[in-house]
C-alpha positions in Angstrom: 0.0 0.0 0.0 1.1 3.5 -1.2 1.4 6.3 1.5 -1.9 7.9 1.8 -4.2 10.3 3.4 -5.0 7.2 5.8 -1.1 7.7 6.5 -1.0 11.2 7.4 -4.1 11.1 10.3 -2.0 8.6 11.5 1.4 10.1 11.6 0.2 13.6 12.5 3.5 15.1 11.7 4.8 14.4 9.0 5.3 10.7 6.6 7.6 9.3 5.0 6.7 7.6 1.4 8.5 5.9 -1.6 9.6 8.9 -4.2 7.0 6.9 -6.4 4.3 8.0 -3.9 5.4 11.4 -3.2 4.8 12.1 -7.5 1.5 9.9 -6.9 0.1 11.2 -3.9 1.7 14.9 -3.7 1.2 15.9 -7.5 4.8 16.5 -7.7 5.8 15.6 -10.9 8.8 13.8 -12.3 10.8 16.5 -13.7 10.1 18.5 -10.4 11.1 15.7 -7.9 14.6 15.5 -10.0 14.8 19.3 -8.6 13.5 18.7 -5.1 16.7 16.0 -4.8 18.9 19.0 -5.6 17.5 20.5 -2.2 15.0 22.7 -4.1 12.5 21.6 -1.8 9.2 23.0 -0.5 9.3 24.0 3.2 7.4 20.4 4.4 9.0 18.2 1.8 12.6 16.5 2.5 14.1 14.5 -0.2 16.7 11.6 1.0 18.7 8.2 -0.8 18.6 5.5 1.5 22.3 4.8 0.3 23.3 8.1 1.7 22.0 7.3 5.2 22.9 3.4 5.3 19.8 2.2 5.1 19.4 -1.5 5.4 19.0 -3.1 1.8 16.8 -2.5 -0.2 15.7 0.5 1.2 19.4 1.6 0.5 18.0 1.5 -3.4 15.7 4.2 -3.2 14.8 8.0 -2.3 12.2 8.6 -0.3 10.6 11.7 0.7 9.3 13.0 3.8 6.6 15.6 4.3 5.3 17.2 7.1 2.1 19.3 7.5 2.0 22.0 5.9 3.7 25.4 7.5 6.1 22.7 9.4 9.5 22.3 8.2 10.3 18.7 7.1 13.9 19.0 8.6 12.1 18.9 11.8 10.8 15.5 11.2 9.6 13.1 14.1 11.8 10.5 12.6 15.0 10.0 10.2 15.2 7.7 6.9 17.7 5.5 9.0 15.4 4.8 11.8 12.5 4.7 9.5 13.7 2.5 7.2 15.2 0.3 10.0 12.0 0.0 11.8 9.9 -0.9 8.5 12.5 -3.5 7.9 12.5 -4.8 11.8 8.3 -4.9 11.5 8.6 -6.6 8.0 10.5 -9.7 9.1 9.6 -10.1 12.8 6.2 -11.9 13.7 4.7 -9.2 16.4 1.9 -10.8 17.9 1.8 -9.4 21.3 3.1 -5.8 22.9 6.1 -7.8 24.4 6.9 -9.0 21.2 8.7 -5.2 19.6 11.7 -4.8 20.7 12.0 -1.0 23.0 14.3 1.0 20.0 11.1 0.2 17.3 8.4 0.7 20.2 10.2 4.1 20.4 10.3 4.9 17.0 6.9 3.7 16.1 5.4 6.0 18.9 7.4 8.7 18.2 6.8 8.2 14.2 2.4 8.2 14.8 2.2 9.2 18.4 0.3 5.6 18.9 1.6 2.7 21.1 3.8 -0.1 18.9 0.6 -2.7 19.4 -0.1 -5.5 16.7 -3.2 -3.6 16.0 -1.0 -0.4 15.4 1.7 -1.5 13.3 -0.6 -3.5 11.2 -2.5 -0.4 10.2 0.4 1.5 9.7 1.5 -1.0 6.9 -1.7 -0.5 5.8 -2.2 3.3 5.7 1.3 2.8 4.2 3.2 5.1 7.0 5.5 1.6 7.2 6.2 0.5 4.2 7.1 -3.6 3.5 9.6 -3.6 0.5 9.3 -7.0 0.4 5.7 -6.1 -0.8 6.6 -3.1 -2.9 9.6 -4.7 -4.9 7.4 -7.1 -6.5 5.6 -4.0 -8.3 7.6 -3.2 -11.5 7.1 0.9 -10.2 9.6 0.5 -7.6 13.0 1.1 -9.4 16.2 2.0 -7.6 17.8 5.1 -8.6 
């Protein structure tokens, strides 16, 4: 699932999303996104390669962007790529069936990512409001191309 409106009630602050979804969802178009990763950016909207923050593969593949409400400043974001991308990678291959199951750094950065507890119930809809994304799930689309 793309990054949404769903995505945004739930992280209040500001979202991270695929560059894919930021063209999709943002009406930012191609040609203007090759601008905003020359740090041409709107205000809200932060531009980062997961290679230059050592994301874990395959995150490390792609830009993302991050946007925050508007009148915020993106740089101010609740949460980095690195801890973003390693806490959709730790909830994509970890079986979280109970509260005691997350481990206390993702509990952390979930609740300070959507200001909601790290419950099964939580992360679940997070995946699917597409505030966490699974790449797992999104490399099997033929839209997700590393750059």
């Amino acid at each position: 699932m793309a990054a949404s409106s769903d995505s945004s009630s739930l992280c209040p602050d500001g979202v991270w999303m695929t560059e894919e979804d930021a063209i999709k969802h943002l009406r930012i178009e191609a040609e203007v996104m090759k601008i905003y990763k020359n740090c041409s950016c709107p205000l809200n909207i932060h531009i980062e390669h997961g290679r230059y923050v050592r994301a874990p593969t395959p995150y490390s593949q792609f830009h993302f962007a991050y946007k925050s409400q508007t009148g915020n400043a993106a740089s101010l974001m609740t949460i980095s790529l690195i801890k973003w991308s390693r806490m959709c990678d730790y909830f994509s291959n970890n079986i979280i069936q109970t509260d005691d199951d997350v481990d206390m750094t993702y509990r952390r950065h979930f609740t300070d990512y959507t200001t909601l507890p790290a419950t099964p119930t939580n992360i679940t809809a997070a995946f699917d409001a597409g505030a966490l994304l699974s790449i797992t799930t999104h490399c099997t689309k033929k839209t997700w191309q590393a750059t």
